[in-house]
N, C-alpha and C positions, 0 to 999 in steps of 0.2 A: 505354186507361188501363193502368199498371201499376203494381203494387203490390208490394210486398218486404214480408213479413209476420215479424217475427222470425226472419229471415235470418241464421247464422252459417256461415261456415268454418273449418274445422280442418284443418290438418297437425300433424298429432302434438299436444302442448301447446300448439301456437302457433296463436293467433286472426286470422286474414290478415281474416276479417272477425264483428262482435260485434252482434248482432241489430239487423241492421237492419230500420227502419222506415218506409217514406217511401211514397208516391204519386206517380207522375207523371200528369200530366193530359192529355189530348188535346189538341191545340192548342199547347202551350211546346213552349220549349226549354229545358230542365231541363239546367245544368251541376254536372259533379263535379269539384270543386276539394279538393287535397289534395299532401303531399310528397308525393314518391316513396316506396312502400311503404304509402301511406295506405290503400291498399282501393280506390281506382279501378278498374283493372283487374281485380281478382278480381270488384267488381261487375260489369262487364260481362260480364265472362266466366261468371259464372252466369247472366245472361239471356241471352248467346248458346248456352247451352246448350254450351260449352267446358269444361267442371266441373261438376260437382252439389252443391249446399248440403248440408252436415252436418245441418242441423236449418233448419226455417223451409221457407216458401212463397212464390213466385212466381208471380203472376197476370197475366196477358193479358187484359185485358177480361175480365173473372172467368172465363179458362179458366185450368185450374191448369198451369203450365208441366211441371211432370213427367210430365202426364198427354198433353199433347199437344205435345209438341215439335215434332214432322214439320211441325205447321200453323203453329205461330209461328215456327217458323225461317223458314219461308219469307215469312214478313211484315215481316221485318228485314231494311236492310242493315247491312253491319257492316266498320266499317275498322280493323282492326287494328290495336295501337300499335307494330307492325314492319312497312313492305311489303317485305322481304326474303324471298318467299314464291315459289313456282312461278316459281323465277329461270330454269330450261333451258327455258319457255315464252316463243313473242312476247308482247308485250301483246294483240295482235289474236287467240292463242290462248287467252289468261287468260278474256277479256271473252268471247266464244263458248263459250265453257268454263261461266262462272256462266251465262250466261243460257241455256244447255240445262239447268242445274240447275233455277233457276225457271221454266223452262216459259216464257220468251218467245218469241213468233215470228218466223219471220228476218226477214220485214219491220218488223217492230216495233224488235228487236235492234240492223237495221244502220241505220237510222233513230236510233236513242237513242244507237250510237259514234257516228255523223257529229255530231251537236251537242254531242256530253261531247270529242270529241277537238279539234274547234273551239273551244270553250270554254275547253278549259286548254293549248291550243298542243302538240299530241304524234300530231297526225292524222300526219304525216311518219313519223313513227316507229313507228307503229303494227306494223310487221313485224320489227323489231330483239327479240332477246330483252331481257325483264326484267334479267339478268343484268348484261345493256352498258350499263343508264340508271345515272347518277347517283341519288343519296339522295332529290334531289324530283322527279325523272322516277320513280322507283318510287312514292312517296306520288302522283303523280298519277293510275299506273297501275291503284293499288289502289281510288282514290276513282271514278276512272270503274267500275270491275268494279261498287262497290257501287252506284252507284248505276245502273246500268243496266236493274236491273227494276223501282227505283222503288216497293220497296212504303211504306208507311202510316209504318213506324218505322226509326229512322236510330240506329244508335248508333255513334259515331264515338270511337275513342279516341284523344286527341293527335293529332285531323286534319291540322291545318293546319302543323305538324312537318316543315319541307322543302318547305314550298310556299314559291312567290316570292311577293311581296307580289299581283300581278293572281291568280294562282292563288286566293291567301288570299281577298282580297276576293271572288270570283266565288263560292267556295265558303262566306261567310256571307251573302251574298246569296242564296243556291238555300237555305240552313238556314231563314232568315226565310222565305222563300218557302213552304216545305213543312211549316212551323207555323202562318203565315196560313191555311192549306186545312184547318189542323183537322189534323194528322198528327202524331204525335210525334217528338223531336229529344230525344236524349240523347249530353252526347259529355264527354269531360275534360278539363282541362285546368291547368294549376299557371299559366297566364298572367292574372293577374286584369282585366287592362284586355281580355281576348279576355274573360270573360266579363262584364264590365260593357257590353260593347257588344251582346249578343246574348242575355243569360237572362233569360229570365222568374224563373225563380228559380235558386236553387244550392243544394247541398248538400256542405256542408264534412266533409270525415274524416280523421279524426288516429286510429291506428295503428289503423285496422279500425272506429270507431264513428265514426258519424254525432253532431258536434255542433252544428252550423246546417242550418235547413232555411227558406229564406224568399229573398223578395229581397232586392238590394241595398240595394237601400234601407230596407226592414225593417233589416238588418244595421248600414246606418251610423246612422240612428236612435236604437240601442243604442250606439254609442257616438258621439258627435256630436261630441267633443274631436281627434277623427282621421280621418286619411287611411284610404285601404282599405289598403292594404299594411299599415300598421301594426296593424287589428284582424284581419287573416288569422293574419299575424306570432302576438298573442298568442294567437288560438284554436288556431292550432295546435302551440301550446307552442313556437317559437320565440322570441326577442328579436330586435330589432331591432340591424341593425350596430351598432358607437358611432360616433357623429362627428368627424370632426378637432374638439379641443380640448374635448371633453366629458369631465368627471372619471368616473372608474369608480366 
């Protein structure tokens, strides 16, 4: 389980995030949906321990995360919303690389690339640098890394970002997968029909605050006159395009 306890960020005057409050639960798959600059990424990035929160607490299974980073780091994976990342390495050196960090075993290790590189078609490649793959040969590259030790929590930011569609699909299939087992799934995404397919619930933020926390269907309930696009649309202080031949 994890918790965000009056969670805020600060750069100078400016609130990249405003006391957040939420629970994820073991077992979901918890989406953050939000524009660009909503506090997605800053959230992640304070549970990966890539940033420290101004004020407020982050809990791991009530271990407080400031206190123990070393152990919850290593019980996340985490895919970054760039895989433009250790580009002068193979991928075959990336993916050896994290799993000497987590302490996998080489029989474990080369066991866990053989079925992640069959899985999203890049076994071939495996010896090419990061550098030479295209935009979704790197997002494949990163998603294998992470998930190669396989611990308990997955935060994925804008995963599926450059995957081809079979990519896509294999990789919300393995998400449902490793929320069935009881594990946690936290990832984001600005794609609403990507998370009407896969969350358990979602949590909506508009410039830094958290203002939906429920499912989808809690969500369209509140408003039953609409499509989801159009109540994202207003929670997130957007409007909706106008339509050919709609008055202003």
């Amino acid at each position: 389980m994890i918790t965000f306890e009056h969670v805020t960020k600060m750069y100078g005057d400016n609130a990249a995030l405003k006391d957040l409050n939420v629970t994820i639960e073991n077992g979901e798959i918890f989406g953050l949906i939000g524009h660009n600059g909503a506090g997605k990424t800053t959230t992640i990035s304070l549970l990966t321990s890539i940033i420290e929160a101004t004020s407020g607490n982050i809990l791991v299974d009530q271990q407080e995360l400031s206190q123990n980073r070393e152990t919850i780091k290593k019980r996340i994976a985490y895919v970054p919303d760039s895989p433009d990342i250790f580009l002068n390495l193979t991928a075959r050196e990336y993916w050896e690389f994290l799993a000497t960090i987590y302490g996998v075993q080489p029989s474990e290790r080369d066991k866990r690339i053989d079925e992640l590189t069959q899985l999203f078609d890049i076994k071939d490649r495996q010896y090419e640098t990061i550098d030479s793959f295209s935009h979704g040969m790197r997002q494949k590259t990163i998603v294998i890394g992470a998930l190669i030790p396989n611990p308990d929590i997955w935060i994925l930011d804008e995963p599926l970002t450059g995957l081809d569609p079979q990519a896509s699909f294999d990789l919300k299939e393995m998400m449902r997968q490793h929320a069935k087992a009881g594990n946690t799934v936290l990832f984001s995404t600005h794609v609403l029909s990507v998370a009407e397919q896969l969350c358990d619930r979602i949590g909506i933020l508009r410039r830094g605050e958290l203002i939906f926390v429920g499912s989808l269907d809690e969500l369209k309930a509140q408003y039953p006159e609409k499509d989801l696009e159009a109540i994202y649309l207003e929670l997130a202080g957007r409007k909706e395009p106008q339509k050919a031949g709609e008055e202003v």
